[in-house]
C-alpha positions as CSV (number, residue, x, y, z in Angstrom):
1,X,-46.7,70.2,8.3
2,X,-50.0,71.0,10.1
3,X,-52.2,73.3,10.3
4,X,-53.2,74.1,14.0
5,X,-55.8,77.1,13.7
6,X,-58.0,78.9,10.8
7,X,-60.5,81.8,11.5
8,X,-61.4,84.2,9.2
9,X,-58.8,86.3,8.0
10,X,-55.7,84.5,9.5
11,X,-54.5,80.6,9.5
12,X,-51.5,79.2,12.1
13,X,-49.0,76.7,10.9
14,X,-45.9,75.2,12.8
15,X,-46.7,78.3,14.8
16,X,-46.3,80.8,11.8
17,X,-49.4,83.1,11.6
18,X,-50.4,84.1,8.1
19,X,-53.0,87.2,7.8
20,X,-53.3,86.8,3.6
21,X,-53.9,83.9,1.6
22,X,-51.5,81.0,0.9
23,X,-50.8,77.8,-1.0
24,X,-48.7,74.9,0.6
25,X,-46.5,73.4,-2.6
26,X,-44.5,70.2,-0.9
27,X,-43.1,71.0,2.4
28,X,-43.6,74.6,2.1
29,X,-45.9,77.5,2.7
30,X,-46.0,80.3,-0.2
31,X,-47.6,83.1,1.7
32,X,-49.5,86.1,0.3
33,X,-51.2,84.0,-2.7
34,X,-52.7,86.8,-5.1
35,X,-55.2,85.4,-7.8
36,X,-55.0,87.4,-11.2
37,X,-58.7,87.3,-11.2
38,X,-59.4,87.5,-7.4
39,X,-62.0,84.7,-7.0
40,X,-61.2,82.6,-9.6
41,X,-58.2,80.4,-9.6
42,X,-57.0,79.8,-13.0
43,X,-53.6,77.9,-14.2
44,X,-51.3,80.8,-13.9
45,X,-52.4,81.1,-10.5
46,X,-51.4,77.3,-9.9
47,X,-48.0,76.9,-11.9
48,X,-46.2,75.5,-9.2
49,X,-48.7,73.7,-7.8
50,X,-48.9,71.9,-11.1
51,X,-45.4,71.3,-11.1
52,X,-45.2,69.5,-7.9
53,X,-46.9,67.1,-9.5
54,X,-49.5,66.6,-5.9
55,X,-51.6,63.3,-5.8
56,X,-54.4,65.9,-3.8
57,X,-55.1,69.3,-4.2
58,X,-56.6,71.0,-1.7
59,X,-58.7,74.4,-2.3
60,X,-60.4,75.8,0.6
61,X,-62.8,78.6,-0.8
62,X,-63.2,81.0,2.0
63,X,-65.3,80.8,4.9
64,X,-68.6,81.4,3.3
65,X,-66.7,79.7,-0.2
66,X,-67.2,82.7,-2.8
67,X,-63.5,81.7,-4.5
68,X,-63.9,79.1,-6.8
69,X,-61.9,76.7,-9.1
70,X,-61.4,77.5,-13.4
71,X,-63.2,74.4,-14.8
72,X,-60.4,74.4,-17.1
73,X,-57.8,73.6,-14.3
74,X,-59.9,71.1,-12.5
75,X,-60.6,69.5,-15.9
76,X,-56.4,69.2,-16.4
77,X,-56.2,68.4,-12.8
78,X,-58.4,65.2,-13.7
79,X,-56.8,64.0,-16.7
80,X,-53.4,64.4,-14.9
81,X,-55.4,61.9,-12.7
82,X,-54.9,64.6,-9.7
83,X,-57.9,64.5,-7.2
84,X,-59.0,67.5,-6.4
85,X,-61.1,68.6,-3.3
86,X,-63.0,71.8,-3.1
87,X,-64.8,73.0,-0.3
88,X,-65.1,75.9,2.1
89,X,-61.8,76.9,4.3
90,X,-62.9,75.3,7.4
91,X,-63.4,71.9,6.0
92,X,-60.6,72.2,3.2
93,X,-58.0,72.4,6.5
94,X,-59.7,69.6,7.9
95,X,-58.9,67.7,5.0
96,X,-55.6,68.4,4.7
97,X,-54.4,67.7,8.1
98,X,-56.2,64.6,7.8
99,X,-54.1,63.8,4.1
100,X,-50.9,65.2,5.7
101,X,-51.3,62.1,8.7
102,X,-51.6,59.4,6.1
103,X,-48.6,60.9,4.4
104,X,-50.6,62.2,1.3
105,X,-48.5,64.0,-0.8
106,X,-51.2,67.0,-1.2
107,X,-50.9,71.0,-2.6
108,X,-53.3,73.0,-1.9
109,X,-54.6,76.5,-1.7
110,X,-56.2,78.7,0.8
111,X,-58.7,81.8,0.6
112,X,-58.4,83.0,3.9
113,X,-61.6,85.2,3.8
114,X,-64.7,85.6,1.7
């Protein structure tokens, strides 16, 4: 899987165009990723992700980065001994393409705009 374009507001991968947020669990793109408390992912929002059982996680934050991670979760992702990389959209894609060539196994979870 790759992702081959982000700009604010959209994101291209395999070719597929997605317009709203998403998450990538294994092989797989979950489109139209709704948080329950918009800028703030919490565990409900990650369920699957969780069960997936990633080595990475991925969050990319939005372009300027105003989403932002439950320290809760990121404190479970740690003890699970799950790394965790926050940053802004841009760089968060960057990241994963770069996992997803060394054959990473990596979630992760993208704000698309803000």
């Amino acid at each position: 899987m790759r992702i081959e374009d982000y700009r604010f507001g959209s994101i291209r991968i395999d070719g597929t165009k997605y317009k709203n947020d998403i998450k990538i669990v294994g092989n797989s793109v979950k489109p139209d990723w709704r948080r329950k408390n918009g800028h703030l992912v919490t565990r409900g929002d990650f369920a699957d992700i969780l069960e997936s059982e990633p080595e990475i996680v991925i969050i990319g934050k939005g372009s300027p980065g105003m989403m932002n991670m439950d320290q809760k979760l990121a404190e479970e992702l740690e003890k699970k001994g799950i790394s965790l990389i926050v940053k802004p959209t841009q760089e968060a894609v960057k990241e994963f393409n770069r996992l997803q060539e060394e054959s990473r196994n990596v979630a992760a979870g993208f704000h698309l705009t803000c």
